[in-house]
N, C-alpha and C positions, 0 to 999 in steps of 0.2 A: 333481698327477696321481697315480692311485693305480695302482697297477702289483702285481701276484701273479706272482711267481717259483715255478714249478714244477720243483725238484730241488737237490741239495745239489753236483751237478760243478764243476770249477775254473770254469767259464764262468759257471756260476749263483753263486757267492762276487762274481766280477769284476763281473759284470752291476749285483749288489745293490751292492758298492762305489761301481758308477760313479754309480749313481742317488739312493743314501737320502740324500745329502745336500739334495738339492734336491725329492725326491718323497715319498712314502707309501709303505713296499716293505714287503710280506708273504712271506715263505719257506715254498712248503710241502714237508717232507723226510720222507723215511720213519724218520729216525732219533726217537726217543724226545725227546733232548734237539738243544739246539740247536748243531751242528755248529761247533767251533773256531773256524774261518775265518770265522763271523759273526757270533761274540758281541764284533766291537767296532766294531759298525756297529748305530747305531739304529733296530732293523727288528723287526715283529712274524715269531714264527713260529710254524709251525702243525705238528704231525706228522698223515702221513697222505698219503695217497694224491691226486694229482691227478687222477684218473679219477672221484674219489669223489664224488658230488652232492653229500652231507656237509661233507665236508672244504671242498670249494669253496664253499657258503654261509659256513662259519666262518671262513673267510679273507676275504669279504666280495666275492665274488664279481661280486653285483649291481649294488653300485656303480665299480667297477674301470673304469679306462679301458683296462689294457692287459694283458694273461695270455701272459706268456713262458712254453712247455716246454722244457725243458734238462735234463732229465733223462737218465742214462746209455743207456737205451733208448729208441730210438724211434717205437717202436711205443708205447711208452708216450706218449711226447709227443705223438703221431697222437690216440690216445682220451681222452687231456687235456682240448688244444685241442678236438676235437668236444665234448664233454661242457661245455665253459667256454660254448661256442656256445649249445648246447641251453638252458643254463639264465640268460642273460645275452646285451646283447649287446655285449660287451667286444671290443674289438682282439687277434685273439689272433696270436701266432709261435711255429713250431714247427721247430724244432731238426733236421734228419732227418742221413743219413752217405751215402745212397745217391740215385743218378741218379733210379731208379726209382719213388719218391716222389716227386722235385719231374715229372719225366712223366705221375704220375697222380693226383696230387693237387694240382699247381699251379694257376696261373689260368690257364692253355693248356696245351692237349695240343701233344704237337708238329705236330698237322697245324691248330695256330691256335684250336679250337676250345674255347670257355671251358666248363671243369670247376668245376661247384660243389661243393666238399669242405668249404666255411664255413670253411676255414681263410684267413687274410687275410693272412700273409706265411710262407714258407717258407725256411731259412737254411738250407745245406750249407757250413759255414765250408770244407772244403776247397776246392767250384767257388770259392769268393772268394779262397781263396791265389791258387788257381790265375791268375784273370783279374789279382792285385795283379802275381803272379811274371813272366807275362808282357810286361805295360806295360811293369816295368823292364828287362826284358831286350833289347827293343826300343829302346830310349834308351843305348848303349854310354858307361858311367860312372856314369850315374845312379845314385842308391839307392831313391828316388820317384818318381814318375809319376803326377801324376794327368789327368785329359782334360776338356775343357768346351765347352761349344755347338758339341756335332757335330766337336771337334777344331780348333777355328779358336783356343782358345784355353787353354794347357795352366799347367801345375806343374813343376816336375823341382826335384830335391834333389839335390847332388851334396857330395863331400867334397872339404875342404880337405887337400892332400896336400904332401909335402916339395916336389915339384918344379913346382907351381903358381906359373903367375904371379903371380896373386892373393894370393899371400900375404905378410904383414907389411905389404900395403898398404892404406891408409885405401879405403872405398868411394869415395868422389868422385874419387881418381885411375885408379880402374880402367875407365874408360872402356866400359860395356857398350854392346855394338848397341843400334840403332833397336826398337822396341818387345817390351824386356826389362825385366823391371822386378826387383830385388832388396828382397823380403819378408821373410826371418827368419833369422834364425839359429839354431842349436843349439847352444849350449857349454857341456861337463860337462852335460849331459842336460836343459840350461835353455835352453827358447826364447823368445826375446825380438826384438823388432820394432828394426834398427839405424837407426843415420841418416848422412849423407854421412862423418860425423866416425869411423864405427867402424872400427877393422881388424881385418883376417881375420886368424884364425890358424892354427895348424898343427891339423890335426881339427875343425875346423871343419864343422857341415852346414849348407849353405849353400842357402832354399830361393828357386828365383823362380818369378813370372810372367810370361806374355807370350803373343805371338802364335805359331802355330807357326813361322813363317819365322824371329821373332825370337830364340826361343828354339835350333833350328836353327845360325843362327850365332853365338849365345851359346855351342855345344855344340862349335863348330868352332875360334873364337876361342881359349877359356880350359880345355876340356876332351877335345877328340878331335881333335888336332892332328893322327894317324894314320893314323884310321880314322873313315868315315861310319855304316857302320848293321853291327850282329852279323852273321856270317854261319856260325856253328856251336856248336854249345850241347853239351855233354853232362850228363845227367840220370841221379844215381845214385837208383836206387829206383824200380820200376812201377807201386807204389801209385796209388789215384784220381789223387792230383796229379798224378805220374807221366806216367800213360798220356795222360788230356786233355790237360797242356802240353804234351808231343809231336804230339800231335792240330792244336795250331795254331799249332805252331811249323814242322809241313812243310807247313801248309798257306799258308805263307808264303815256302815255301822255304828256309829255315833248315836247314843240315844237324843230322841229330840223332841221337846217340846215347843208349842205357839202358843203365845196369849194372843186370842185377836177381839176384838173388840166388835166387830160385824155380826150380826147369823149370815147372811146370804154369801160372806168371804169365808166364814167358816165352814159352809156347806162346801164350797169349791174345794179349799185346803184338804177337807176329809176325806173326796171323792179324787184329788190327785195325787194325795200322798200315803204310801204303804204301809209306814212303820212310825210317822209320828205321832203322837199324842196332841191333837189338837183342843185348847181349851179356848172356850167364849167366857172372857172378861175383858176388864181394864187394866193394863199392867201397870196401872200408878194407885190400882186399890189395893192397899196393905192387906188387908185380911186373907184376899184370893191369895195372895205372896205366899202370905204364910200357910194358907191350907192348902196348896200345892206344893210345900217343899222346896221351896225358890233357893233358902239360903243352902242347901247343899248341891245346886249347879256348879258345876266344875265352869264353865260361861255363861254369862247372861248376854245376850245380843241384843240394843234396843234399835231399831230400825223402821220405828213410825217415820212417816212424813213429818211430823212436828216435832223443831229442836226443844220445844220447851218439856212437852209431854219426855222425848227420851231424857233428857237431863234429870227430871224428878223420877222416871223408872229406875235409872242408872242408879239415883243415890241412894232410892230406897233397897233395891238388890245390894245394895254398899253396904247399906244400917245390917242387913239381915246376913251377912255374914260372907255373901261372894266375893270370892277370892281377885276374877278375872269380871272384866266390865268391858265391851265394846260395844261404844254407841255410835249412831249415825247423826252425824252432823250437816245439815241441808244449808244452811249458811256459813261460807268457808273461811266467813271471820270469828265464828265461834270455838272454831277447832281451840284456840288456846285457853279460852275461855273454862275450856270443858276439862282439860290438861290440869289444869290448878285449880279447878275444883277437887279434883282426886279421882277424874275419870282414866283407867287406864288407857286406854286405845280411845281414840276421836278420829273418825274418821266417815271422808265427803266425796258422794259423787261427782262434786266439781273438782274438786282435787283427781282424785283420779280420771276424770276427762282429760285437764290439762297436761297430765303423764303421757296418755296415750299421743295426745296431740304431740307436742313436742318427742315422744318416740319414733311418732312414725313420719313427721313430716319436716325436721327444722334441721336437720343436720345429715346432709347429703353426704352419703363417704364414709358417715362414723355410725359404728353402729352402738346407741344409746339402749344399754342391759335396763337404766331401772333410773329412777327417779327419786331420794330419798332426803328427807326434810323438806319438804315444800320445793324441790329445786335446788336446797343448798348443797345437796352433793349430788352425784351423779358415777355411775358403773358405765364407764361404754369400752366396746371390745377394738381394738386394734389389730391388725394382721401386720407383724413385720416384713417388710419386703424383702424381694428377694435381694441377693449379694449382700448384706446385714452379716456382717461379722463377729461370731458369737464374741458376747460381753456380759460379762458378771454385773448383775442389777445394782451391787455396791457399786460400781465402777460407772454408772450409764451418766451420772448427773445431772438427772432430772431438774428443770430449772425452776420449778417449781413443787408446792411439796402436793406429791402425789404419792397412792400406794401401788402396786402390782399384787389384788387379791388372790390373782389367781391364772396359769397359764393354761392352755387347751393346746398340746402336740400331739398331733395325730386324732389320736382315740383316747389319750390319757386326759389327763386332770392334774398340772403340778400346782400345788399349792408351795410358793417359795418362799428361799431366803434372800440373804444379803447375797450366800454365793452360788447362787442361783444361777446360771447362765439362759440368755436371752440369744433366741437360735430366730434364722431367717424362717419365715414362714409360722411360727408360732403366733396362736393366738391368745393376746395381755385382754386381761379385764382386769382395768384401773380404775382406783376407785380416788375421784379427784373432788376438789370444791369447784361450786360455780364461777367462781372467780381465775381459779387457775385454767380452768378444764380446756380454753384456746390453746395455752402454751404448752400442754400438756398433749393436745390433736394434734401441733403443729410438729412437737419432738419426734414423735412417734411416724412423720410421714414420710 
């Protein structure tokens, strides 16, 4: 597939990273020469303008299947993608920062009605923290969350901790609930597919599948001995992410706090939020922490623009006693960084860009459920075809090691076994590594 990247921002480096391996990628930058960060990736570049008719023929426009804008400006990525439109008819995404773009240039207005703007997929990496931040918050322990067929059949990532029971013990004697099923592991930042014989260890991320119910008491069993579902968050920072998380965290009832450090953000916050408690400070000043009651947040959310400011909020909500910590991490080389400092959750609107990207655009046929570990594993659903001969999942020989989290027949939801059968027309969410995940699309077709 041939793919034109339009800008030189950390998002447009990562993008070309994730793809020149396996694609055709073109860069085009305003810079003269070819930008640092991508001279060691095998990729044509182009200087010049993405607006430019020019430009965009010599980058080979015509024959493109896909025209990313990422560029620092959005209005520039707005006349991009139009102009990639105009002269092509390429798949184009366009990059924006504000609400008010995906409202009036999306494929619906908010009162449903479809707006043609030719642009064909619209990304605000924030709204996607935002909906990623959420999930987890909802799930008390979790660090992932992903959702599937309507909710009947989910994901959750949890950590391996000093005081688990699960730990030091082989899989096969830990005895999980009725339709749970344990898919991967994360150790030292390598995820790989275990089998009955492996044991957990201490930092361990631990990912399953299952049914909601199963997972549920998976969550009550081995992980929230305590406590069933959050029932108070505090959010430092009003920013985008900010203000929406709070938006549908009281709309859930979730008590909610902001630290925001503005007056003129804090006016807006109090005049469009119903139920939260909005406070004007610094959330890296101890004292405010402490005379607000910080350290009994069941969540702290830190979600300033600045990784450094959330990094010293996070730790000081740590000193003071919070149990759960997700921060937001703006540069998506620090995510590990923030991991081993002792931050629970680290988590980046470029990361979750790069999810949606490759969800919605890199794999024609398959359909890719979820993204997990940076890309090192991956959920995507398969439909068996017809005339498929039922076969016992022991029996199938998978040629690589892959799981079947979870099957969708009909209306139902089977969470299997070994003698499970595999019927024509059933739909597998397989939960595979990056590495296998070809041989894995290819069995299955």
């Amino acid at each position: 597939m041939k793919v034109i990247i339009y800008g030189t921002s950390e998002i447009a480096s990562l993008i070309a990273k994730e793809l020149y391996s396996v694609h055709d990628v073109t860069v085009i930058g305003g810079e003269e020469e070819m930008p640092e960060e991508f001279n060691k990736l095998d990729i044509s570049y182009i200087s010049g303008s993405g607006t430019s008719i020019g430009t965009l023929e010599t980058a080979g426009i015509k024959k493109a299947d896909v025209f990313i804008a990422c560029s620092k400006i959005e209005e520039t990525n707005i006349v991009a993608s139009w102009t990639a439109k105009k002269v092509s008819e390429v798949e184009t995404v366009c990059f924006v920062t504000k609400q008010e773009y995906l409202e009036t240039l999306g494929k619906s207005s908010p009162n449903g009605q479809k707006i043609e703007s030719g642009i064909d997929h619209m990304i605000w990496p924030e709204q996607l923290l935002m909906q990623e931040i959420f999930r987890i918050i909802l799930v008390p322990e979790a660090i992932d969350v992903e959702i599937f067929a309507g909710g009947k059949a989910r994901l959750l990532e949890y950590r391996i901790k000093e005081e688990s029971s699960m730990l030091n013990k082989k899989i096969k004697d830990c005895y999980f609930p009725e339709d749970s099923l344990i898919v991967g592991i994360t150790r030292e930042e390598e995820l790989f597919i275990p089998d009955g014989n492996t044991e957990l260890t201490m930092n361990d991320k631990v990912i399953f599948m299952g049914s909601e119910d199963g997972l549920n008491n998976l969550a009550a069993q081995f992980f929230e001995k305590r406590k069933r579902s959050t029932t108070s968050t505090t959010i430092i920072g009003g920013g985008n992410v900010g203000f929406m998380l709070a938006q549908n965290l009281e709309n859930i009832g979730i008590r909610t706090k902001i630290i925001e450090v503005d007056a003129d953000r804090c006016d807006f916050l109090s005049d469009n939020l119903k139920k939260t408690l909005v406070i004007k400070g610094d959330g890296t000043d101890l004292e405010l922490l402490e005379s607000e009651d910080i350290g009994n947040s069941e969540v702290i959310v830190s979600v300033t623009n600045n990784d450094e400011k959330n990094l010293l909020c996070s730790l000081l909500a740590k000193q003071l006693g919070v149990k759960r910590v997700i921060t937001r991490v703006s540069k998506a080389r620090n995510i590990n960084l923030f991991e081993k400092v002792g931050i629970d959750v680290a988590v980046s609107p470029i990361e979750a860009a790069l999810k949606e990207i490759r969800n919605k655009l890199l794999e024609k046929g398959v359909n890719i459920l979820a993204l997990v570990e940076k890309g090192q594993g991956e959920v995507i659903e398969i439909t068996i075809p017809q005339g498929f001969q039922d076969t016992k999942i022991m029996d199938l020989h998978i040629p690589c090691k892959t799981i079947i989290g979870a099957i969708k027949r009909g209306n139902k939801i089977l969470i299997p076994k070994g003698n499970t059968y595999i019927r024509a027309n059933d739909d597998l969410m397989i939960f595979t590594t990056m590495q296998c995940a070809t041989k894995a699309k290819e069995f299955f077709k």
